[in-house]
NUTIZA-523975 format. One record per residue: residue number from 1; residue in three letters; x, y, z of N, C-alpha, C in turn. Coordinates in nm, 4 decimals, padded with zeros to 6 digits. Example, Ala and Ser with C-alpha at 12.3 -4.5 7.8 and 13.67 -1.06 7.14 Angstrom:
% residues 2
+-----+-----+----------+----------+----------+----------+----------+----------+----------+----------+----------+
!   n ! res !      n.x !      n.y !      n.z !     ca.x !     ca.y !     ca.z !      c.x !      c.y !      c.z !
+-----+-----+----------+----------+----------+----------+----------+----------+----------+----------+----------+
!   1 ! ALA !  01.3190 ! -00.5690 !  00.7800 !  01.2300 ! -00.4500 !  00.7800 !  01.3200 ! -00.3300 !  00.7800 !
!   2 ! SER !  01.2850 ! -00.2250 !  00.7080 !  01.3670 ! -00.1060 !  00.7140 !  01.2900 !  00.0030 !  00.7870 !
+-----+-----+----------+----------+----------+----------+----------+----------+----------+----------+----------+
This chain:
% residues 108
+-----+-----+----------+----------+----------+----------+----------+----------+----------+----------+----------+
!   n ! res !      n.x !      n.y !      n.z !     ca.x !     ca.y !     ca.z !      c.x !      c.y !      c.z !
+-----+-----+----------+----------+----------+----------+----------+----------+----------+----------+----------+
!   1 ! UNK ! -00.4092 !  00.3914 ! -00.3272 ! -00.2927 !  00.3179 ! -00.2805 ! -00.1687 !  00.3865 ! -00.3366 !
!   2 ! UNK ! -00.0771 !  00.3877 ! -00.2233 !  00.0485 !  00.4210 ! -00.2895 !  00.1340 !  00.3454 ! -00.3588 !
!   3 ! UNK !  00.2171 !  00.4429 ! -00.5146 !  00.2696 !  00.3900 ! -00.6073 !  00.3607 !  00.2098 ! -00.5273 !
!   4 ! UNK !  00.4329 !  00.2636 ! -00.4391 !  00.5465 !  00.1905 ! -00.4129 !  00.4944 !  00.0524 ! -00.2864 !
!   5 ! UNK !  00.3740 !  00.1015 ! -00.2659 !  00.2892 ! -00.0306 ! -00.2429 !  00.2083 ! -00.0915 ! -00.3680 !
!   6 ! UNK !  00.1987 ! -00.0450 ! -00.4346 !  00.1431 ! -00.1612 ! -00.5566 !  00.1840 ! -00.1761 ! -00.6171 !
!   7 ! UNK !  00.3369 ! -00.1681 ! -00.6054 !  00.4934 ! -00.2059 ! -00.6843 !  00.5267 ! -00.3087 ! -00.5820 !
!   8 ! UNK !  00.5364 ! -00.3163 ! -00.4616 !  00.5403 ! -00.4076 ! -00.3591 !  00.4528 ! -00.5545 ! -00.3376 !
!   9 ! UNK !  00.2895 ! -00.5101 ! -00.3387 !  00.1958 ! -00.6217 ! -00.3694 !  00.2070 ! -00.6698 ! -00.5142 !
!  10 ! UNK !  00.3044 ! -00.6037 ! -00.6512 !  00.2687 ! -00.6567 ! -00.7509 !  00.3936 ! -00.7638 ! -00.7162 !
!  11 ! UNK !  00.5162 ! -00.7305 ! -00.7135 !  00.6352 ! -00.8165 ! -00.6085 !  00.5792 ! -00.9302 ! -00.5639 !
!  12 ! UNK !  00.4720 ! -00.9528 ! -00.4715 !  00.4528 ! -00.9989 ! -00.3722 !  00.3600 ! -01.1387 ! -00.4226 !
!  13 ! UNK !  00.2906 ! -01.0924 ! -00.5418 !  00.1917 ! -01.1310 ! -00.6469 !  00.2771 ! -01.2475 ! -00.6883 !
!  14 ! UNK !  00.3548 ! -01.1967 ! -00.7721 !  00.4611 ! -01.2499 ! -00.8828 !  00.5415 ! -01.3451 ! -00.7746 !
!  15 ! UNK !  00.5831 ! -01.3337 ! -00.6876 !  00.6562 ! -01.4420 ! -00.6134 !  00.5947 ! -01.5844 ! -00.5683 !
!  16 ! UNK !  00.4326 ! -01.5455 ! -00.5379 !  00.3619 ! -01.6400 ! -00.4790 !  00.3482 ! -01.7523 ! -00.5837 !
!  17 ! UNK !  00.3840 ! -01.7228 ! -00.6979 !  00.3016 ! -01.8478 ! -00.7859 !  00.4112 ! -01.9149 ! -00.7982 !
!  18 ! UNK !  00.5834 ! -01.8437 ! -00.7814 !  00.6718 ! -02.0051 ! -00.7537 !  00.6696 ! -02.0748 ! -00.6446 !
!  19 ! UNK !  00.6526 ! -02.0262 ! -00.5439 !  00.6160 ! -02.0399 ! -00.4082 !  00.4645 ! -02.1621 ! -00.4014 !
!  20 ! UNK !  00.4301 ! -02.1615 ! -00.4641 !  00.2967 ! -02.2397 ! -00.4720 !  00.3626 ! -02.3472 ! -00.5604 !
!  21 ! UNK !  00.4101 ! -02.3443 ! -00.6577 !  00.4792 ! -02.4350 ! -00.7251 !  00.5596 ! -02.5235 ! -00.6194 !
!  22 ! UNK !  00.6123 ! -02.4662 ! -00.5769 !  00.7031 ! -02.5009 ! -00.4871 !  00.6985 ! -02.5856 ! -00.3527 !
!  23 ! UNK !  00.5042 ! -02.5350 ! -00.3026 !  00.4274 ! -02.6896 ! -00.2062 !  00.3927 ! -02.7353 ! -00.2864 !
!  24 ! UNK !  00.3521 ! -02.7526 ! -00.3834 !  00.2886 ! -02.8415 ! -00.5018 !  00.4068 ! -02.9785 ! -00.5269 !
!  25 ! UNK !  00.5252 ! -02.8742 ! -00.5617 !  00.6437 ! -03.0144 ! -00.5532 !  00.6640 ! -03.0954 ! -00.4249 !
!  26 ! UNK !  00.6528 ! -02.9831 ! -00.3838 !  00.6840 ! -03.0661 ! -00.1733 !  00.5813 ! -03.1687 ! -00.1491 !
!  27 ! UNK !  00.4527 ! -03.1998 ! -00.2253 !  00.3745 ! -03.2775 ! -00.1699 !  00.4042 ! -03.3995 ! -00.2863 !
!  28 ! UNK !  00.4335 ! -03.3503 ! -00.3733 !  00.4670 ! -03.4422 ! -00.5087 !  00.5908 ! -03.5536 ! -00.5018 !
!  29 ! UNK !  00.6839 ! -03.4854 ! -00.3978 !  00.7994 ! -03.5103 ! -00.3768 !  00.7778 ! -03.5986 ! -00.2224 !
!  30 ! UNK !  00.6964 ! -03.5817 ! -00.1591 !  00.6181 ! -03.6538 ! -00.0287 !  00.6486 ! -03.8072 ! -00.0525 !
!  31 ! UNK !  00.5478 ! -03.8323 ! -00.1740 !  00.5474 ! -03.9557 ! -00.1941 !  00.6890 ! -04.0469 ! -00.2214 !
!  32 ! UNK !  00.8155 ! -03.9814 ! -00.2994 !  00.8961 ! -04.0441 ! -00.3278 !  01.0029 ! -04.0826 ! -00.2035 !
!  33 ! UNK !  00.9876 ! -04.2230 ! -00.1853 !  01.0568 ! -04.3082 ! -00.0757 !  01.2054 ! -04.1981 ! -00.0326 !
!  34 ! UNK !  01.3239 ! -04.2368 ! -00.1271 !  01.4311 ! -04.1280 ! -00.1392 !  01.4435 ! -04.0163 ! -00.1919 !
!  35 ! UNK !  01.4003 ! -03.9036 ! -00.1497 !  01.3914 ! -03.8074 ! -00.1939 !  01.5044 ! -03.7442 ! -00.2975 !
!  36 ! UNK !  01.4954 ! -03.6876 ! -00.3923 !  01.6545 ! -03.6656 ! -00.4381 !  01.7272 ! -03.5269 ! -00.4226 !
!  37 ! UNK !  01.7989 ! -03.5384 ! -00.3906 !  01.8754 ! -03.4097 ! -00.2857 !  01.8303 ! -03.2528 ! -00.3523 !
!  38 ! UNK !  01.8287 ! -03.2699 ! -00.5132 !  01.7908 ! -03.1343 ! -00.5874 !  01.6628 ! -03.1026 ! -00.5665 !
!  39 ! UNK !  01.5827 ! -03.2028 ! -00.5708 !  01.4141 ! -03.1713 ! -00.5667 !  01.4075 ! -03.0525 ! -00.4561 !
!  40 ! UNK !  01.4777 ! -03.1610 ! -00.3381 !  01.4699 ! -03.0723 ! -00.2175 !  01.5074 ! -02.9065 ! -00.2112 !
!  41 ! UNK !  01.6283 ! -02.8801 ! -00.2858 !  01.6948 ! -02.7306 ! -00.2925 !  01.5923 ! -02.7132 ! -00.4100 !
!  42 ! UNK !  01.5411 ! -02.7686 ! -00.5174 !  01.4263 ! -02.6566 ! -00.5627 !  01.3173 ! -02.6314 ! -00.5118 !
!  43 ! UNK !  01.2837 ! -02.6874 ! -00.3876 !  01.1572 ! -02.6470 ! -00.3219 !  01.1961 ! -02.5552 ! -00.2635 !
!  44 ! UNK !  01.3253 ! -02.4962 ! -00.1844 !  01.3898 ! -02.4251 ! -00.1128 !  01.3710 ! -02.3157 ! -00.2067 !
!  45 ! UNK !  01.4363 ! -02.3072 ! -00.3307 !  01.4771 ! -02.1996 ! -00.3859 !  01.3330 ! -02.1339 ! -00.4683 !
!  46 ! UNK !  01.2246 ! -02.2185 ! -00.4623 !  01.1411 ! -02.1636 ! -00.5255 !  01.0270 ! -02.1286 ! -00.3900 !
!  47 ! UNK !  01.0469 ! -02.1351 ! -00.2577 !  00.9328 ! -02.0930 ! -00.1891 !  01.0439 ! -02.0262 ! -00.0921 !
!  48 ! UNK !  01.1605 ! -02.0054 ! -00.0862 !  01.2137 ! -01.9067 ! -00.0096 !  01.2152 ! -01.7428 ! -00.0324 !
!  49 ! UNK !  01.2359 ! -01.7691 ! -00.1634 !  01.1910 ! -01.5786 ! -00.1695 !  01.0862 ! -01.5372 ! -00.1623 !
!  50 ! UNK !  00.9542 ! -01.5979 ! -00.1713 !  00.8519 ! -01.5999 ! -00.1595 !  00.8210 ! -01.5421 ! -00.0032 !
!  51 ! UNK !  00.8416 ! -01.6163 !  00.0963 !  00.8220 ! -01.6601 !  00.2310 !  00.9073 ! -01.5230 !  00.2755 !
!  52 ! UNK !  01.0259 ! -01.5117 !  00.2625 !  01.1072 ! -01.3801 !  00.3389 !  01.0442 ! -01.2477 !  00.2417 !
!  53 ! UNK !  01.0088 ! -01.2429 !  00.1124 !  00.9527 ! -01.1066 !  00.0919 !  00.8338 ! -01.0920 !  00.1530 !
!  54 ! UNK !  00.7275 ! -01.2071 !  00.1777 !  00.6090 ! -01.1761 !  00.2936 !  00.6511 ! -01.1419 !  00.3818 !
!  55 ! UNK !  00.7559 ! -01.1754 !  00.4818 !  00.7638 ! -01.1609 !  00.6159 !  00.8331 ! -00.9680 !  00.6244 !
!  56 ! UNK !  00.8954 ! -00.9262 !  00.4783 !  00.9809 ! -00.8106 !  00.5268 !  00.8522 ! -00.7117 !  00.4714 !
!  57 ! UNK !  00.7530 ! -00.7778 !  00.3485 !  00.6674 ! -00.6696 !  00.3035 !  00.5434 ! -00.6723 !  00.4872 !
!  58 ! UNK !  00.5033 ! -00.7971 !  00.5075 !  00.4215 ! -00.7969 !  00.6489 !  00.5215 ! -00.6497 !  00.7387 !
!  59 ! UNK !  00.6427 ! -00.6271 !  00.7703 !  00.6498 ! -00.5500 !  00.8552 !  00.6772 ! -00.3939 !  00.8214 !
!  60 ! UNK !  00.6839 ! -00.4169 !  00.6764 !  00.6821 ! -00.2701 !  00.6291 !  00.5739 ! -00.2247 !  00.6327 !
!  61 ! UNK !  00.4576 ! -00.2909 !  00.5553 !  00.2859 ! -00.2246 !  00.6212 !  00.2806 ! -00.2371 !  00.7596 !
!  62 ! UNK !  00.3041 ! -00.2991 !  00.8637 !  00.2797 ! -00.3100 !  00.9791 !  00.3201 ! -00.1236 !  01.0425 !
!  63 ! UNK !  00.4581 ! -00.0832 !  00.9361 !  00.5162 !  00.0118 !  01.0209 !  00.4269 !  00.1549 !  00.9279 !
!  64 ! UNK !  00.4588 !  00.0915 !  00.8112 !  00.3880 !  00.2488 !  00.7074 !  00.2184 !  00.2995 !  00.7087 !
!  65 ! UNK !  00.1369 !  00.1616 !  00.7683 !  00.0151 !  00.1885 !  00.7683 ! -00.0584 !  00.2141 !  00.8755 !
!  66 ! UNK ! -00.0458 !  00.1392 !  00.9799 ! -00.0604 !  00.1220 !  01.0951 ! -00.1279 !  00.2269 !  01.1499 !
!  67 ! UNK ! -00.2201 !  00.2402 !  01.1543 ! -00.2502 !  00.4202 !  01.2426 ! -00.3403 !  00.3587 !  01.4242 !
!  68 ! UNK ! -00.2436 !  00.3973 !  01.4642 ! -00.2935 !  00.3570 !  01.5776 ! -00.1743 !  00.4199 !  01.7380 !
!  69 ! UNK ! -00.1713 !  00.3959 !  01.8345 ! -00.1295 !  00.4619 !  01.9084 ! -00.0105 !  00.3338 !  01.9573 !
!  70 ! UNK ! -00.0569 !  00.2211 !  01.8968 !  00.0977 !  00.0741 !  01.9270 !  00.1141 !  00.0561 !  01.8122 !
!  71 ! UNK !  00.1588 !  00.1337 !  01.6805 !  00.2422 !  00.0938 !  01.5769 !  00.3215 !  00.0020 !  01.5836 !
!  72 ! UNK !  00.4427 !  00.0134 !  01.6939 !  00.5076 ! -00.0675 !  01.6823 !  00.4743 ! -00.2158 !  01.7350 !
!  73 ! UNK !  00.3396 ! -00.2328 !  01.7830 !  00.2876 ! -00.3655 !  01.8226 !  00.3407 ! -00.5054 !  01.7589 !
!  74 ! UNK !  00.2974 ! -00.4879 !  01.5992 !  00.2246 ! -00.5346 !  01.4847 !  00.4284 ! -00.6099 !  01.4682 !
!  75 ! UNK !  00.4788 ! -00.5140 !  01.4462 !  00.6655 ! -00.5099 !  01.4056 !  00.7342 ! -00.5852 !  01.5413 !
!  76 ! UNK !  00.7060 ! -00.5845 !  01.6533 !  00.7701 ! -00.6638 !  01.7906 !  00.7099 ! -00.7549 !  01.7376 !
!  77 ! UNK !  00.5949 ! -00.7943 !  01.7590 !  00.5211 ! -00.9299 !  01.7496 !  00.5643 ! -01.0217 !  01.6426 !
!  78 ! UNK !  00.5567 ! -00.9592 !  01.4835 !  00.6480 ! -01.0291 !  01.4213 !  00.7627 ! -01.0793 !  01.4078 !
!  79 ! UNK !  00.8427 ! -01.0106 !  01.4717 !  00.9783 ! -01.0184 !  01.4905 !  01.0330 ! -01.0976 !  01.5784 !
!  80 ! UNK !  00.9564 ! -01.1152 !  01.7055 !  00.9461 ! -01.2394 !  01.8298 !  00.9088 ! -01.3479 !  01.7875 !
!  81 ! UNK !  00.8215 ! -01.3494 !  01.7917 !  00.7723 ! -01.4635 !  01.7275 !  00.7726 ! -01.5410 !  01.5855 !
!  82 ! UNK !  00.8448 ! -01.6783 !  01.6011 !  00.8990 ! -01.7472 !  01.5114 !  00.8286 ! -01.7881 !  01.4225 !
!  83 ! UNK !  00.7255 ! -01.8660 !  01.4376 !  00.6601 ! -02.0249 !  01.3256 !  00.5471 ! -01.9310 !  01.2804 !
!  84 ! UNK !  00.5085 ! -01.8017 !  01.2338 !  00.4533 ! -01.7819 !  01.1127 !  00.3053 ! -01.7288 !  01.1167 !
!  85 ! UNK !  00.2227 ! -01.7749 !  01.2861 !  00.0989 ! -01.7105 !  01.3095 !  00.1040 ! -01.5963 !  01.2975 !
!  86 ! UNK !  00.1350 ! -01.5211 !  01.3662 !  00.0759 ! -01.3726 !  01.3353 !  00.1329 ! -01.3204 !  01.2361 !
!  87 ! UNK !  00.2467 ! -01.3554 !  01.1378 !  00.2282 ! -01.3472 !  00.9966 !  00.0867 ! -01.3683 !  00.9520 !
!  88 ! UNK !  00.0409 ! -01.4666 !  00.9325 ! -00.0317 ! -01.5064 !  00.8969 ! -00.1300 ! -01.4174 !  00.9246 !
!  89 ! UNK ! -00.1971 ! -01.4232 !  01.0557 ! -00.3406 ! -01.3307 !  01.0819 ! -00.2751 ! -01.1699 !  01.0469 !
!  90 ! UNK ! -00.1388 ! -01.1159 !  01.0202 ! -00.1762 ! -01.0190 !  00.9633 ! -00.2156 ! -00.9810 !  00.8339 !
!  91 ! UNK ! -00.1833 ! -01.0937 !  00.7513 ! -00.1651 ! -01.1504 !  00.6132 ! -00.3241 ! -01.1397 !  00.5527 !
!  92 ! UNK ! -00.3851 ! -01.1905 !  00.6589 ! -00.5325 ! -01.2095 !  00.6092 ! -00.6740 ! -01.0540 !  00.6954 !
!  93 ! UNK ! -00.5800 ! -01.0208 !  00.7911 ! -00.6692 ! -00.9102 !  00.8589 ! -00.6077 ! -00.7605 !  00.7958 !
!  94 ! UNK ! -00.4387 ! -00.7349 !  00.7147 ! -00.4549 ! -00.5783 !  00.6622 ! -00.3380 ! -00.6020 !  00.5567 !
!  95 ! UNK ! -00.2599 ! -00.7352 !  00.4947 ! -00.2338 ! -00.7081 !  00.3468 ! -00.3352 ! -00.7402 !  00.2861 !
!  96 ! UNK ! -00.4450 ! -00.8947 !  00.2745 ! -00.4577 ! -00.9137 !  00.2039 ! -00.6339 ! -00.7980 !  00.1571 !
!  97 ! UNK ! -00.6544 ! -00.7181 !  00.2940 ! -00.7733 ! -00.6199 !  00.2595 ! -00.6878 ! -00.4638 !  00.1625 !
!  98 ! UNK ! -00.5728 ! -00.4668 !  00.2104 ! -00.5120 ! -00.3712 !  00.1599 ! -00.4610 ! -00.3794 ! -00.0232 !
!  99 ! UNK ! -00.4763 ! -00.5091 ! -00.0399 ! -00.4226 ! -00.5208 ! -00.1494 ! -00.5830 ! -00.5303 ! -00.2645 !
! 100 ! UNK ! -00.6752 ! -00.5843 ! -00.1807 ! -00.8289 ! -00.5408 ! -00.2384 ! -00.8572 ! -00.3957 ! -00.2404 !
! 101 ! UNK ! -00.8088 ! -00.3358 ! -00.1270 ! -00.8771 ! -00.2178 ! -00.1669 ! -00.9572 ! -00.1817 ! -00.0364 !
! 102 ! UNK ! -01.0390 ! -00.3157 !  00.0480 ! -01.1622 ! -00.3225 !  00.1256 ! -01.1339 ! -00.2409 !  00.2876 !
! 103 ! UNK ! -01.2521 ! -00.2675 !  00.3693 ! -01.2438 ! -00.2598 !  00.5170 ! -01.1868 ! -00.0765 !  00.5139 !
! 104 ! UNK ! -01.0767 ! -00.0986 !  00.5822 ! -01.0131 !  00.0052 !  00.6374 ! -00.9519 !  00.0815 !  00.5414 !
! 105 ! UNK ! -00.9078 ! -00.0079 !  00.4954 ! -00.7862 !  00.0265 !  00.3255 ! -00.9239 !  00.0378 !  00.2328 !
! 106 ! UNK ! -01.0133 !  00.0967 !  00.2325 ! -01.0921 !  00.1122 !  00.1244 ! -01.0532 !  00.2363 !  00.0184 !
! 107 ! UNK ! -01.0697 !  00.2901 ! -00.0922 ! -00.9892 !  00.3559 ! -00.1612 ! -01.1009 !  00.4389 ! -00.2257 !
! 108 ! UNK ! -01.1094 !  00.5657 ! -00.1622 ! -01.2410 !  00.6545 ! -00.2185 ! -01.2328 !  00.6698 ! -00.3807 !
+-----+-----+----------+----------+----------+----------+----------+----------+----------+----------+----------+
C-alpha cells in the first residue's frame, strides 16, 4: 500500500470513532422529549468530519485505484447521487478490502 494511502485510511480510522460517538449521542439524545440545541451541534460537529472525509477519501480511491476501462464510473456515480448508497457499497466492496489488504488489494 501506498505511503499516502495509509496516511489517509489512518485519517479515516481516527475520525470514525468521533463519528460513532456521535450516533451513539444521536440515539441517546432520541429519547430526550426537548432536545437541547448544543447536543444537537455536537452531534453535527462530531460526525461531520467524519462523513465528508469518507465521501472525498471514497472518490480519491475511486479515481487513484480503479483499474478498469470506466474509472470515471465509480467518481460520476458518487457525485450524482445524494443519500449515501453507493458510498456505501463502495465503502464495503474496495476501501474497506483495501484497507485489509484482501481480494484485489491483496499485498504480495
Amino acid at each position: 500500500m501506498q505511503e499516502k494511502w495509509r496516511k489517509r485510511f489512518e485519517i479515516l480510522k481516527g475520525l470514525a470513532m468521533p463519528a460513532i460517538g456521535g450516533v451513539i449521542l444521536f440515539v441517546a439524545v432520541f429519547w430526550l422529549d426537548p432536545a437541547p440545541v448544543w447536543y444537537i451541534l455536537l452531534i453535527f460537529v462530531l460526525v461531520l468530519p467524519g462523513f465528508i472525509y469518507l465521501f472525498v477519501v471514497t472518490i480519491w480511491h475511486s479515481k487513484d485505484r480503479y483499474k478498469g476501462d470506466h474509472s470515471d464510473l465509480w467518481g460520476a456515480l458518487l457525485l450524482i447521487e445524494s443519500s449515501g448508497w453507493f458510498k456505501l457499497v463502495y465503502l464495503f466492496r474496495h476501501l474497506i478490502p483495501d484497507i485489509r489488504g484482501t481480494g484485489r488489494y491483496y499485498r504480495f
